[in-house]
C-alpha positions in Angstrom: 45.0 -9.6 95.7 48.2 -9.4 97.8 48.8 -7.2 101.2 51.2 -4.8 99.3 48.4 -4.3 96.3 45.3 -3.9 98.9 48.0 -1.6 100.8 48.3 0.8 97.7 44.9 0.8 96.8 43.3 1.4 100.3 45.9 4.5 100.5 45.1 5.8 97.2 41.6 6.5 98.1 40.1 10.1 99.8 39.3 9.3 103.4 36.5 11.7 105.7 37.0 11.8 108.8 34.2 10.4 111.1 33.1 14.0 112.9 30.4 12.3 114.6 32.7 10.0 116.4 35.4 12.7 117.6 36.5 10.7 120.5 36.9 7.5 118.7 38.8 9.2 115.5 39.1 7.4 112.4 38.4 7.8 108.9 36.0 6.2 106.3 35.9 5.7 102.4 32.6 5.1 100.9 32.5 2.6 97.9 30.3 4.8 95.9 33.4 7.7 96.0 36.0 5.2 95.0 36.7 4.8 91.3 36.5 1.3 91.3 34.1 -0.7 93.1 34.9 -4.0 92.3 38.1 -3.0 93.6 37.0 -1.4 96.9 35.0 -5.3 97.6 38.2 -6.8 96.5 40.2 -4.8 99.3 37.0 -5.4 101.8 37.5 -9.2 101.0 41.3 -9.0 101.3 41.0 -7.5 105.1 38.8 -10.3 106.1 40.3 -12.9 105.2 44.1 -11.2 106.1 43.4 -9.8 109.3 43.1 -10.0 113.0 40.1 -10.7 115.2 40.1 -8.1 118.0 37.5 -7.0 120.3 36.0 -3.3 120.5 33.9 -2.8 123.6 31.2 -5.7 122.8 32.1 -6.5 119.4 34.9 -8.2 117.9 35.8 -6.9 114.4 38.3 -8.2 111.7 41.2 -5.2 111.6 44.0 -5.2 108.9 47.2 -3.5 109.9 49.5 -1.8 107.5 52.6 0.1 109.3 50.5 3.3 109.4 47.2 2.3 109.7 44.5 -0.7 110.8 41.6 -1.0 108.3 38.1 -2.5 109.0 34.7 -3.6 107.5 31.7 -2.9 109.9 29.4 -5.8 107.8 29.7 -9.3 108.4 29.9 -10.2 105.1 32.9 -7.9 102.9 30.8 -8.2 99.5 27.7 -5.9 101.3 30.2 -3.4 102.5 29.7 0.1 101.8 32.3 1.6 103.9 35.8 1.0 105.0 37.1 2.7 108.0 40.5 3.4 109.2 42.1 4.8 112.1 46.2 5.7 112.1 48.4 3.7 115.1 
């Protein structure tokens, strides 16, 4: 998978925004809402290995930046994810 195919597949999918969070906003798609879930571990795999280490208060996290958007997986490994969040730049 290419940046421009994970691109158009990540903003295909319906995103929720994360109420519980309201003062860190961003979004999240679930893999069970997706209609392809080989696809949505494909696009998990594609951020890690494409994007940039960053910190986030005590964490560091792999993000994925499109012009829009940065993407990221919460689990260390992409094939256990469950959930891909977003937030808009």
């Amino acid at each position: 998978m290419n940046s421009k195919e994970a691109i158009y597949i990540l903003e295909s999918w319906r995103w929720n925004f994360a109420k519980t969070m309201p003062k860190i906003p961003h979004s999240y798609a679930r893999k069970r809402e997706c209609p392809d879930e080989n696809k949505f571990l494909e696009v998990a795999m594609h951020i890690k290995s494409n994007g940039l280490i960053e910190s986030f208060y005590r964490s560091s996290y792999i993000y994925f930046y499109t012009d829009t958007h940065k993407y990221w997986v919460m689990d260390k490994n992409p094939l256990d994810a469950e959930i891909i969040n977003r937030a808009e730049l």
